[in-house]
C-alpha positions as CSV (number, residue, x, y, z in Angstrom):
1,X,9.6,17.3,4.2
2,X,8.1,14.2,5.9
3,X,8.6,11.1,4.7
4,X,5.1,8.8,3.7
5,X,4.8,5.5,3.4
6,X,1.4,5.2,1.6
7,X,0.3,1.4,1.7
8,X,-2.9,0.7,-1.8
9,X,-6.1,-0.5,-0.9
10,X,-7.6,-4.3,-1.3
11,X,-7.5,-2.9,-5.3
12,X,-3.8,-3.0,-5.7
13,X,-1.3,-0.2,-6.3
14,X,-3.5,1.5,-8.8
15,X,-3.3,4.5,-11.1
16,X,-5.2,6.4,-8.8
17,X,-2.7,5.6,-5.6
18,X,-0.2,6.4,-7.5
19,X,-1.4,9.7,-8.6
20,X,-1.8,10.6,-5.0
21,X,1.6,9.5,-4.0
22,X,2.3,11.8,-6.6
23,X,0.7,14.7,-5.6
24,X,2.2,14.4,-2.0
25,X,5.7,14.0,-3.9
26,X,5.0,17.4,-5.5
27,X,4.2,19.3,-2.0
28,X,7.6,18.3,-1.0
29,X,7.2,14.6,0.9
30,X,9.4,11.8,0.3
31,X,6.6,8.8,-0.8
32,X,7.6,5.4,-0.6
33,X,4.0,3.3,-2.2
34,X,4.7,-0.3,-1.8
35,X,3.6,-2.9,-3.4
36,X,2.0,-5.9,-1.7
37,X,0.6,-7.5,-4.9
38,X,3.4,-7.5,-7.4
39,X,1.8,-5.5,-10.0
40,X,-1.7,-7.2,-9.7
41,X,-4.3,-4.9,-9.5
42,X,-7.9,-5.4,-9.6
43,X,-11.2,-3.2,-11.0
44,X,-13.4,-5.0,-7.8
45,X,-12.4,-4.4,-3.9
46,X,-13.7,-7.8,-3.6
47,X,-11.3,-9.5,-6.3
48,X,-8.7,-7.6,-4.6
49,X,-9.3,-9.3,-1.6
50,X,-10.0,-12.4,-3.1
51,X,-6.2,-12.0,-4.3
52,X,-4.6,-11.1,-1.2
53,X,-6.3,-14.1,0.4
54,X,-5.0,-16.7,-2.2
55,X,-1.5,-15.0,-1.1
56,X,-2.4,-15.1,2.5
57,X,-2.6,-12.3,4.8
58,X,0.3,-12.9,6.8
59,X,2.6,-12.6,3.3
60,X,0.9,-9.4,2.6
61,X,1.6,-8.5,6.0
62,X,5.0,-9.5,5.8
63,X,5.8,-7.4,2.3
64,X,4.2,-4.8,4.1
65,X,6.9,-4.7,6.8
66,X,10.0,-5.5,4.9
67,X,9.0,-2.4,2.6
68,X,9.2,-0.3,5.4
69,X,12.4,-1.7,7.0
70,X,15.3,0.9,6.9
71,X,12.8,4.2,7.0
72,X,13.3,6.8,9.4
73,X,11.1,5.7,12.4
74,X,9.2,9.0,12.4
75,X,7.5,8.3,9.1
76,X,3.9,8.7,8.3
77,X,2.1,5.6,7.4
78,X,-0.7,5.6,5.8
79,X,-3.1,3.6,3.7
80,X,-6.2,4.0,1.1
81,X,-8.5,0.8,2.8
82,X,-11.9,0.4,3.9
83,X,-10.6,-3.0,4.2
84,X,-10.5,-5.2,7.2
85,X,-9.1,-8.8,6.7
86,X,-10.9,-11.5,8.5
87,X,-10.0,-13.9,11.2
């Protein structure tokens, strides 16, 4: 079993995430799918980003990390994004 942390794309945690965390649950992983938006998600990449720069990136940044603090170093991180934020 390896444990996953599967980080959504600039869309939110969607159905379509969570299907796949799913799936990965079913082949034997432990899945840990945080989420950086509270619940929001979005049908456009770019209102998606549009949301996660009204939170800031540093904040989503930030969730990001404190969802993974307390998992096994060795875990596989890994996340659904074309996405590159913008300096």
């Amino acid at each position: 079993m390896t444990d996953v942390v599967l980080f959504h794309h600039a869309q939110g945690l969607t159905t379509g995430i969570r299907a796949f965390a799913d799936r990965l649950a079913a082949a034997g992983h432990h899945v840990t799918t945080p989420d950086l938006y509270d619940g929001a998600t979005f049908d456009t990449r770019d209102a998606g980003v549009a949301h996660a720069e009204e939170l800031g990136f540093r904040t989503v940044l930030e969730r990001g990390r404190a969802a993974v603090e307390g998992l096994p170093g060795a875990a596989c991180r890994c996340r659904c994004t074309r996405w590159r934020p913008t300096r």
